[in-house]
Phi, psi and omega in degrees: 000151199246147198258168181297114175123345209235148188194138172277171200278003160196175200114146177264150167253117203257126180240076181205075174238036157279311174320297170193181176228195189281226196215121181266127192308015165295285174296315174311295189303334165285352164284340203286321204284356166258358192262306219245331194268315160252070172280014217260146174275142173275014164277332211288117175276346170302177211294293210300335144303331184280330136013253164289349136302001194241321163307303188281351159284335184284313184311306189289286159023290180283296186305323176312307193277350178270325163286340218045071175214176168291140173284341178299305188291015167230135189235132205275160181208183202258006169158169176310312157348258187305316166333275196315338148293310165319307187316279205289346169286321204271342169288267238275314170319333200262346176246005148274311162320286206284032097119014136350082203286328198292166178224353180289127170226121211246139182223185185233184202281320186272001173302164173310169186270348194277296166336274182320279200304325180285303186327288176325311214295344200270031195265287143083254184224029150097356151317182171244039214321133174219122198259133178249140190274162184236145157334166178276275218314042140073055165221145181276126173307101173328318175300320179305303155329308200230054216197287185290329158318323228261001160299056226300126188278119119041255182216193215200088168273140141206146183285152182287320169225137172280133192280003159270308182274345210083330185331152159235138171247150152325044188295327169310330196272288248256303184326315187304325187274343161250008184287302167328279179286024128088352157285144177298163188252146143235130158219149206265093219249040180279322180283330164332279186310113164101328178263289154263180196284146148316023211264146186230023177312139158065344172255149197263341205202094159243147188264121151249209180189151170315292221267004170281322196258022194083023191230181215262140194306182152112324182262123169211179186214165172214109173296143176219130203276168172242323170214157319343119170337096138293140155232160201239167200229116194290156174286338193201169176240195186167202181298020207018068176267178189045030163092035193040025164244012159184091179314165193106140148313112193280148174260092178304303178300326186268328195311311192296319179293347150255030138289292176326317147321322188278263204350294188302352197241293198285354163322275180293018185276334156283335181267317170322304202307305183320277180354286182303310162302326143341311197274310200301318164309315197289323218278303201304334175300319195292337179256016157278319175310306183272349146236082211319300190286007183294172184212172199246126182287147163081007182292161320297015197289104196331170185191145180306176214273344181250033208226148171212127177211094211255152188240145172318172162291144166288148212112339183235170204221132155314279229273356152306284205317292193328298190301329192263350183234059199276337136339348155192135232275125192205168203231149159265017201166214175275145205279335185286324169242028205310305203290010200272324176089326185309189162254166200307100182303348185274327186276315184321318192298347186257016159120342187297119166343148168293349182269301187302326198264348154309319175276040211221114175247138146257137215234121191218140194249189209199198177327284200293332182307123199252179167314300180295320171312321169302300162004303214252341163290280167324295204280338159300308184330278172325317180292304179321316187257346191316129188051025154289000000 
């Protein structure tokens, strides 16, 4: 840990764990003894497969109990991506076999881009995509939402938390209003899951992801509630694994590592949470101080407890900063649109200019993060910007 006042003489100090986060050594070592020791497919009925079925039972297990769910009700996928494709195609498709006449299918402005991008594609094959704009503290109005309702829907994807912002959406307000009008809910918990609580009461389909919770890229799951029975029209084909909704070898070393990733996170997950707003407060005071006029995007709306998506004094830039703070490692948006150079679509829906939102950094600490690191993070900042 680094004491106050103090930054070491190299190393980035990293506030970008919205991005992903690191692999908690914990979980590596419940991994390792599956890449080399128990290599066996958990499809194999010989012992080292019954083996590795009984590792990936365990996992899906842990993940259950960390949702509160059925281990029936989760099926593994290569990450919140691929969930989040599955939900929404493989639910509306599969209820279009099944001779479903509605086509409205409704989503928000600030989802993920994998999220925004299924909705459209499925315009297609004769949906009806309908994207609803959010208030500027970046959350969808009930009323905007059950307006788009009267319209009879499909589904509803909406994220729990934004992977720009932070926003917490109303999900206690928004669930009730499509349980009415009789669509299915997906909602994308990647950001969620593991920072606050989960309950998934009244939701039909969610998605998560590992490599968010301290567990390894590559793994993710998708709850599919059972009864009432959702059914899904699998994206590709194959062997039927999981229950003929997503075919594939399963990689038995990440499953046990985001079971092992779930368990640790809702352990600690209330006391983290604290912990952690603790830093993000402390971070915002130190970046007011060094920018009187900076302002917090999406303020007053609640937001996970480790999260800032702060916008510069006009005149400075995300992509100024990034080059003037190479001492820390922080994002001006989503890592998915990073490579684009645009400005953030997720702040424009909330109302910000293409100048505000170029001036917008976010910035989020985690697990490994200490006191002393915000320190030294503010104090890389301050060196970076001096006599700008």
């Amino acid at each position: 840990m680094i004491g106050k006042g103090q930054c070491p003489s190299d190393g980035v100090i990293y506030l970008d764990y919205l991005a992903t986060t690191p692999c908690d050594p914990a979980v590596v070592e419940a991994m390792l003894p599956w890449f080399m020791q128990h290599p066996a497919n958990e499809g194999s009925l010989h012992v080292p497969g019954r083996r590795a079925e009984e590792a990936v039972e365990q996992a899906r297990a842990e993940l259950a109990a960390a949702l509160h769910v059925s281990p029936q009700e989760l099926i593994w996928t290569s990450g919140a991506t691929e969930s989040n494709n599955l939900a929404i195609k493989g639910a509306v498709r599969f209820l279009k076999e099944q001779g479903d006449k509605r086509r409205r299918i409704i989503t928000v402005a600030t989802e993920h881009k994998c999220v925004l991008e299924s909705v459209r594609s499925l315009a297609d094959e004769g949906f009806e995509p309908v994207i609803l704009p959010v208030e500027p503290d970046g959350r969808l109005s009930p009323d905007c939402l059950e307006d788009a309702l009267k319209t009879p829907a499909l589904l509803v994807s909406i994220m729990a938390a934004n992977n720009e912002t932070g926003v917490v959406q109303d999900l206690a307000s928004l669930i009730p209003l499509v349980k009415q009008a009789g669509a299915l809910l997906h909602v994308d918990m990647a950001q969620m899951f593991g920072k606050l609580p989960c309950m998934l009461e009244g939701v039909d389909l969610a998605s998560v992801s590992a490599h968010k919770i301290y567990g390894p890229k590559g793994i993710g799951a998708l709850y599919v509630r059972r009864r009432p029975r959702v059914r899904l029209a699998p994206l590709f084909s194959g062997g039927g694994q999981e229950r003929g909704m997503r075919s594939g070898t399963l990689p038995v070393p990440l499953i046990v590592g985001m079971g092992t990733a779930a368990r640790l996170a809702v352990e600690t997950q209330l006391a983290e949470a604290d912990r952690l707003a603790g830093l993000r407060d402390r971070l915002w005071q130190g970046m007011r101080q060094l920018f009187p006029v900076v302002y917090l995007n999406g303020a007053p709306a609640p937001r996970l407890p480790g999260v800032l998506n702060i916008c510069l004094p006009a005149g400075l830039e995300a992509r100024q900063a990034l080059a003037l703070v190479p001492g820390v490692a922080f994002s001006s948006g989503s890592a998915c649109s990073a490579a684009s150079g645009a400005p953030s679509y997720v702040l424009k829906a909330m109302g910000l200019t293409d100048a505000e939102a170029r001036r917008s950094l976010r910035l989020s600490v985690g697990r490994f993060t200490s006191a002393g690191d915000v320190e030294c993070a503010v104090a890389r900042f301050g060196q970076g910007f001096a006599g700008r």
